[in-house]
N, C-alpha and C positions, 0 to 999 in steps of 0.2 A: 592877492595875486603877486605874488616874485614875476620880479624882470624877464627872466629866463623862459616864463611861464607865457609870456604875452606871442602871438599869433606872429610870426613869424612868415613873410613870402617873397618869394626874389619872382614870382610869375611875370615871364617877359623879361627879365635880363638875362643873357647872352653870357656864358663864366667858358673862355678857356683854361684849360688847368695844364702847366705845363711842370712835367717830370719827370725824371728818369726811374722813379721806381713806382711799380707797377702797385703796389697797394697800394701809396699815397694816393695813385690818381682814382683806384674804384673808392676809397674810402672820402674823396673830398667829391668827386662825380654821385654818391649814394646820398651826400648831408646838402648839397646844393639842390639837387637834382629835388629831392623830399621837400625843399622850401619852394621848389616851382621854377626853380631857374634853367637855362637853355643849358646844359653842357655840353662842351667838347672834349677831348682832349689830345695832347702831343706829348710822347716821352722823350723829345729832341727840341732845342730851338731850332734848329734849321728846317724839321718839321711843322712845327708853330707857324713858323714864317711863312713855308707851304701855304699851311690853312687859312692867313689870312690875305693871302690872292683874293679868295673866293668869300670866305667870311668874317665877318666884322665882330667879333665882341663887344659887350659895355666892360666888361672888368676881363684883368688876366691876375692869373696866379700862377704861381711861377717859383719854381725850385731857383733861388739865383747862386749855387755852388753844383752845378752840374759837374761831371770830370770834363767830359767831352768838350764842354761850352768853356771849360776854364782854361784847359790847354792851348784853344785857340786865341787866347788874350795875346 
């Protein structure tokens, strides 16, 4: 059995995916999502930030070269 081949499950963890572009998030919300894990996601930080009023993630993923998010540096 190859590495890659071995049982893979995130069941129970919690993955926000934050991005601005809209396939990155169904294609990283479709390969999480398929190992078990909770997803969300936000195509804004300021959205992100919204969501996590109410919800808590174990991991975040995160485009960190947003335009939006860079400009307000």
């Amino acid at each position: 059995m190859y590495p890659w081949e071995a049982a893979t499950t995130l069941e129970g963890v919690r993955v926000l995916v934050v991005d601005d572009q809209q396939d990155t998030i169904e294609v990283l919300t479709a390969v999480l999502g398929q190992c078990g894990a909770e997803v969300r996601s936000a195509s804004s930080a300021a959205e992100a930030l919204e969501m996590l009023q109410e919800w808590k993630p174990d991991v975040l993923v995160s485009d960190i070269g947003m335009p939006v998010e860079e400009a307000m540096r």
